[in-house]
C-alpha positions in Angstrom: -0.4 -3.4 -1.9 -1.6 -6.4 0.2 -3.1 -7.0 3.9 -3.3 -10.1 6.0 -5.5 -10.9 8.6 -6.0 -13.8 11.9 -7.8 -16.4 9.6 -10.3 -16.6 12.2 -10.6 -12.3 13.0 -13.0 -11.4 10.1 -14.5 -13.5 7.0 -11.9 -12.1 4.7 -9.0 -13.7 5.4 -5.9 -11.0 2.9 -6.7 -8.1 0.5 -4.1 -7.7 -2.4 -4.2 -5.0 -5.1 -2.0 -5.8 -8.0 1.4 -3.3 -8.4 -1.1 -0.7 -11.0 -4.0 -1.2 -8.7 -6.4 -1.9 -12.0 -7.5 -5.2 -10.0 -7.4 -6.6 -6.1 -7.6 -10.2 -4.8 -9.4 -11.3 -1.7 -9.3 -14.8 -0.2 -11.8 -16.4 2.3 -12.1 -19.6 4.2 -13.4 -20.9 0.8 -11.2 -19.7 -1.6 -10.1 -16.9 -3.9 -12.2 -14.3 -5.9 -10.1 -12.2 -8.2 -12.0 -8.6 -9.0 -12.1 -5.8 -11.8 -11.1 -2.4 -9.8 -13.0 -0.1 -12.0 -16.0 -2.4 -13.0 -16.4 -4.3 -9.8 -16.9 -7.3 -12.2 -15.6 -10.7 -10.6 -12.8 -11.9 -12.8 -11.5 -15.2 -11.0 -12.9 -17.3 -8.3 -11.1 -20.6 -7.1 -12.7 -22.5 -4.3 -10.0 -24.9 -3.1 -9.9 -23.6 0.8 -8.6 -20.8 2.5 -5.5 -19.0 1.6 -3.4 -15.9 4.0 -1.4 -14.8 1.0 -2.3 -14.3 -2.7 -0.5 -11.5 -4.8 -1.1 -11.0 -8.8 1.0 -10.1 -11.3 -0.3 -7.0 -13.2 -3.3 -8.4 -15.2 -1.3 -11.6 -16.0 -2.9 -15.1 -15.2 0.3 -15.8 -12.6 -0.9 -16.0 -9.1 1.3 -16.4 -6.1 -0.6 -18.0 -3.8 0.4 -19.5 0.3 -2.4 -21.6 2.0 -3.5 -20.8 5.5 -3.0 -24.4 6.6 -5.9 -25.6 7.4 -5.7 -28.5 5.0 -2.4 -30.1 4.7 -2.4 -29.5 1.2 -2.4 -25.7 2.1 0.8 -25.4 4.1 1.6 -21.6 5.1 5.2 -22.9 4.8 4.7 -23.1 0.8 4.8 -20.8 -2.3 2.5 -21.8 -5.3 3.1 -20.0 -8.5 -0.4 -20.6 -9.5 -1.8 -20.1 -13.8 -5.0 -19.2 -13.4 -6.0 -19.6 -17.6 -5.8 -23.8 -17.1 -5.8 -24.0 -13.1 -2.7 -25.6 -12.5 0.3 -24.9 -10.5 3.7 -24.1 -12.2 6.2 -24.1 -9.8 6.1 -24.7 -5.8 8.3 -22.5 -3.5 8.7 -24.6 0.5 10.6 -23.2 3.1 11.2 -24.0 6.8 8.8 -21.2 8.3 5.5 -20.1 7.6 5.7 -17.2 4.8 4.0 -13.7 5.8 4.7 -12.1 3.1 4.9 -12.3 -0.7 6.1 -9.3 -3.4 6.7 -9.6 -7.4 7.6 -7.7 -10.3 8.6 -8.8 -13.8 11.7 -9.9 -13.0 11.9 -10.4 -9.2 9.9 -12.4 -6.5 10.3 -11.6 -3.0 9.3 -13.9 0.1 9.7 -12.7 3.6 9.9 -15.0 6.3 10.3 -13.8 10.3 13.7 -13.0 10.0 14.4 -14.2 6.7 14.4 -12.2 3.1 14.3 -14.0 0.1 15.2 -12.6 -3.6 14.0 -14.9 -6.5 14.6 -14.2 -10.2 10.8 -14.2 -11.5 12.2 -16.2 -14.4 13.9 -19.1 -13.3 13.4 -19.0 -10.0 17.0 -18.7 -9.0 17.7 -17.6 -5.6 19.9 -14.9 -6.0 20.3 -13.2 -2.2 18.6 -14.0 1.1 18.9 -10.6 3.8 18.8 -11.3 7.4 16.6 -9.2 9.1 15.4 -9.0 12.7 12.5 -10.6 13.9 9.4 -9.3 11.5 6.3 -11.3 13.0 3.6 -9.2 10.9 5.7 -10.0 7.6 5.9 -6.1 7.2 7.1 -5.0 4.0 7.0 -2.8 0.9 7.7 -2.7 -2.7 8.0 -0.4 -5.7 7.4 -2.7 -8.5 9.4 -0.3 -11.1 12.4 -1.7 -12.7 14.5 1.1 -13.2 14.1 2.0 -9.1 13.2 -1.2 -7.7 13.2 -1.4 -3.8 12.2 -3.2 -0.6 11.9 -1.8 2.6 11.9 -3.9 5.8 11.6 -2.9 9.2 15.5 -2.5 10.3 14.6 -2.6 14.4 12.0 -3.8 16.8 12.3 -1.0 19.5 12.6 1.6 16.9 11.1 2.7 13.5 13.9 2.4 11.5 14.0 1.5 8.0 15.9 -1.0 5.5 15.9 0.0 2.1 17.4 -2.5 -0.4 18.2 -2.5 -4.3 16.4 -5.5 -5.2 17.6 -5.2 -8.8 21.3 -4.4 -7.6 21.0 -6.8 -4.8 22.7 -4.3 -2.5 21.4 -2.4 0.5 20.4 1.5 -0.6 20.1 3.2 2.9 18.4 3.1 6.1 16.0 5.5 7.4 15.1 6.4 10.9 11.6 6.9 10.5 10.0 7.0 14.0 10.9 6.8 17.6 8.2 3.9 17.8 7.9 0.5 15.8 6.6 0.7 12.5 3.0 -0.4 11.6 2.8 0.5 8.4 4.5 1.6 5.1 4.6 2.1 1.4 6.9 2.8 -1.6 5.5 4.8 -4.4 5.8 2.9 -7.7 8.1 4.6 -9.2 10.5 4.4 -6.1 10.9 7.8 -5.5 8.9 8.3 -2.1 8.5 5.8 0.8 5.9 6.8 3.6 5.7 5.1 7.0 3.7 5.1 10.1 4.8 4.0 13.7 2.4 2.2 15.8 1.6 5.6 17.2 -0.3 5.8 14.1 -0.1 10.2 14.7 2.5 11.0 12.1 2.8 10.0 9.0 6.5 10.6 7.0 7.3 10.9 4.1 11.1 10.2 2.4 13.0 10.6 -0.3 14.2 7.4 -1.2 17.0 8.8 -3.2 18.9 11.0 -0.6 17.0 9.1 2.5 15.6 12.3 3.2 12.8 13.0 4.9 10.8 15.0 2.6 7.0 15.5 3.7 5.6 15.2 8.0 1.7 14.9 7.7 0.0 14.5 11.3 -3.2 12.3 11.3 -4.4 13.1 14.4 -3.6 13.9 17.8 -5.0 10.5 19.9 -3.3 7.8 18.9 -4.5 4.7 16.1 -3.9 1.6 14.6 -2.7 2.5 10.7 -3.9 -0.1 8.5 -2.9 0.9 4.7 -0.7 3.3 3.2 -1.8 4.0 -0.6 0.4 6.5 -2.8 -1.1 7.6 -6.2 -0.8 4.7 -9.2 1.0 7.9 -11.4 4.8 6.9 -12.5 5.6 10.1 -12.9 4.2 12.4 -10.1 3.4 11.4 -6.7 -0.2 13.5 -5.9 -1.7 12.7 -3.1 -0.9 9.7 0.0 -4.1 8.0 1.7 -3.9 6.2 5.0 -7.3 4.1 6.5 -7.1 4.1 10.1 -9.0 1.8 13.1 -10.9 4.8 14.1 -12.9 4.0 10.8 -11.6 7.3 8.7 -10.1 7.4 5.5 -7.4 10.2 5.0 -6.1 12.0 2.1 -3.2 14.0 2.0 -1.9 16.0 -0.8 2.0 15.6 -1.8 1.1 18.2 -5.1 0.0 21.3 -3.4 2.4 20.8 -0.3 4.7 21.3 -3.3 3.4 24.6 -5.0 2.9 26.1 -1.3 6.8 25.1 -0.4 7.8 26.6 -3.6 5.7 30.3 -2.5 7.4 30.5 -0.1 10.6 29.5 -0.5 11.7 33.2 -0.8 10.3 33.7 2.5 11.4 33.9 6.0 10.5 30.4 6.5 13.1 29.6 4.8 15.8 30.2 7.0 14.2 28.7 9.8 15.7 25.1 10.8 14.0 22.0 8.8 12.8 20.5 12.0 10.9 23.9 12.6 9.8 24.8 9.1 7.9 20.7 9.0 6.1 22.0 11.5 5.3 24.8 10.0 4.1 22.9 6.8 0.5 23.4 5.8 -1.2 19.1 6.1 -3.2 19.5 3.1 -5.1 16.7 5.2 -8.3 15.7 4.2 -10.4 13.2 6.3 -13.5 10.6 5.7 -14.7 10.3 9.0 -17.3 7.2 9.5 -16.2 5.5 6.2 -16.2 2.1 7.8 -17.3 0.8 11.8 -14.2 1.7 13.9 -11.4 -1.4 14.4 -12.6 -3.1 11.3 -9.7 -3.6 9.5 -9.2 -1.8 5.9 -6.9 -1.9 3.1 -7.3 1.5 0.4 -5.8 2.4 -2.7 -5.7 5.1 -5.1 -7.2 3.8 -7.8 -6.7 6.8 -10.1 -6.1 10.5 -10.4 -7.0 13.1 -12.7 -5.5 16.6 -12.9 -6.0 20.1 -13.7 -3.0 22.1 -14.1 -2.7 25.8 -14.1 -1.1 26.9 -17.4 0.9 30.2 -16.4 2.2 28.9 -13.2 2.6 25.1 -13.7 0.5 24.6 -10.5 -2.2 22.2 -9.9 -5.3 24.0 -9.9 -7.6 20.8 -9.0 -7.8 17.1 -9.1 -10.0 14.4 -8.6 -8.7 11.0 -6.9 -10.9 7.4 -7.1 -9.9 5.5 -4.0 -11.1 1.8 -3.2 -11.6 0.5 -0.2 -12.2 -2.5 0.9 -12.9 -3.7 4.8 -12.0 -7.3 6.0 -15.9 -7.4 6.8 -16.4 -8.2 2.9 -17.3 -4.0 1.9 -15.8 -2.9 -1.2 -16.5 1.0 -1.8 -14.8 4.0 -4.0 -15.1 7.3 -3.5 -14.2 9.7 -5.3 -12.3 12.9 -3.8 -11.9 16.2 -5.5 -10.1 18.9 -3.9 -9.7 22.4 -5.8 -7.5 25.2 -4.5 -9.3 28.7 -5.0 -6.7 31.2 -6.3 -8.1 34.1 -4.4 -6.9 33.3 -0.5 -4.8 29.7 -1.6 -7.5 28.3 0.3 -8.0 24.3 -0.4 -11.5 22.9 -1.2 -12.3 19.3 -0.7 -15.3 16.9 -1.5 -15.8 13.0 -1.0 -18.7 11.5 -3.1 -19.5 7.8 -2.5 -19.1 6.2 -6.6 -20.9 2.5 -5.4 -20.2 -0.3 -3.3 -21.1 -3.7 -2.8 -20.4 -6.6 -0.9 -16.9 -8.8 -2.0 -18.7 -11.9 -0.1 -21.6 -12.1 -2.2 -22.4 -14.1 -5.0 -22.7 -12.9 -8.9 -25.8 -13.2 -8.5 -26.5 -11.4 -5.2 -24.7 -8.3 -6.3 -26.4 -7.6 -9.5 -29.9 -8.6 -8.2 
């Protein structure tokens, strides 16, 4: 999951967590610093100037890397597949626009331009489909980096929130889904390709598909006054999708939980909710919506991730009983922080139990030495 910024709107410049969210990338005026999710521990620092795109590869040493221009040897209108082991750049990438957005896999590399979609073979660098989209000025984009269900999803309207999904193994569309009645902001795919959430620049609703049946399979409202929606974050499980977390410009982080939604559809799926219309019975579905309120100053901008989940299932009914999520955020004002959330149903009234619990932070700006003073 990545994030870019107006170089000149706040000192970090993009925010980049790599497709099993183990580490994240930021880049300043300076340069790059590569970091350890879990440890905090700085990994990789180049200081070469300032770059607006720089997206890892798993734990590999391959960077792909676009410069913000403000050197000529930087051009926003070039791709550098970057090795960070012996500092040198493998392969260069130009095109005839600036780049706004950059997505890769094992065997595919993705470059989206403003109305222009390019699919690479990771290996040999092979062009092997270009998409025509309409005009996409914020380079808006996701990715699910799975290779058995391996899709990209680009905005399909500019009046509307609709929805491209394409194949990017098959190199064919999938479907598209009509998400919102307003532009999109934001969205994700889950990694394992199964869900895709979205957010309209309404930034109330959040929805939830199946990418599958481009169905939509979860509604979750954030809140009722509108709000700029600045990261979408699914669970890093391949398996099971638990939770969803959105960071907002109000400043709040918020969780919502895909894994109890699911025990307390199946309850009452016998019940008379059940025959009621789908439009009527997603109203009707309980948010599971937990919210950090004050987690960062309001209209700073915020990328968050969920870092990792553990679980506690119920034995007898197959039900989650409780699980506790790590989730790293990091704000464009150079704060790094991870909470950890824990939310626990209590089997006597199905009532749901949350509690946040701030794990450390520090500043991404500072120097080694600053932070472990």
């Amino acid at each position: 999951m990545s994030s870019q910024s107006s170089p000149t709107s706040y000192p970090v410049l993009f925010v980049s967590f790599n497709q099993d969210n183990r580490g994240f990338a930021i880049s300043t005026k300076d340069g790059i610093k590569i970091f350890d999710s879990s440890t905090g521990r700085l990994c990789y620092e180049l200081a070469v100037g300032a770059f607006i795109i720089v997206e890892m590869l798993y734990s590999s040493s391959l960077l792909a890397i676009v410069g913000a221009g403000e050197q000529p040897s930087l051009s926003p209108r070039c791709l550098c597949l970057f090795n960070t082991t012996n500092g040198t750049a493998l392969r260069d990438l130009k095109f005839l626009t600036s780049i706004l957005a950059v997505r890769l896999n094992r065997e595919r590399l993705v470059v989206v331009l403003r109305d222009k979609t390019f699919i690479y073979d990771a290996d040999t660098l092979a062009i092997l489909d270009t998409i025509d989209t309409v005009p996409n000025l914020k380079g808006l984009c996701a990715f699910s980096p799975s290779l058995d269900a391996c899709f990209l999803a680009l905005p399909a309207s500019t009046s509307r929130g609709s929805v491209l999904v394409y194949n990017v193994m098959k190199l064919q569309s999938h479907c598209e889904i009509d998400a919102h009645r307003s532009p999109l902001a934001a969205m994700v795919l889950s990694s394992n390709g199964m869900y895709i959430a979205t957010a309209s620049e309404q930034g109330t609703i959040i929805r939830v598909f199946l990418v599958s049946e481009a169905t939509k399979a979860y509604s979750f409202r954030r809140g009722t006054y509108p709000s700029t929606i600045y990261s979408l974050s699914f669970g890093p499980s391949v398996q099971t999708q638990d939770i969803l977390v959105a960071t907002s410009s109000s400043g709040s982080v918020h969780v919502f939980s895909l894994g109890f939604a699911i025990n307390q559809r199946r309850r009452r799926s016998n019940s008379f909710r059940s025959l009621l219309p789908e439009s009527v019975n997603d109203v009707l579905d309980p948010a599971h919506h937990a919210v950090l309120h004050h987690a960062f100053p309001a209209g700073v901008k915020s990328c968050a991730v969920v870092r990792k989940v553990d679980r506690v299932m119920d034995r007898s009914s197959a039900e989650f009983v409780s699980y506790r999520a790590y989730i790293s955020i990091i704000t464009y004002n150079g704060l790094f922080q991870e909470y950890s959330f824990s939310i626990n149903r209590s089997t006597i009234d199905v009532q749901y139990e949350s509690l946040w619990s701030l794990e450390r932070e520090f500043n991404v700006l500072a120097t080694a030495a600053d932070r472990y003073h």
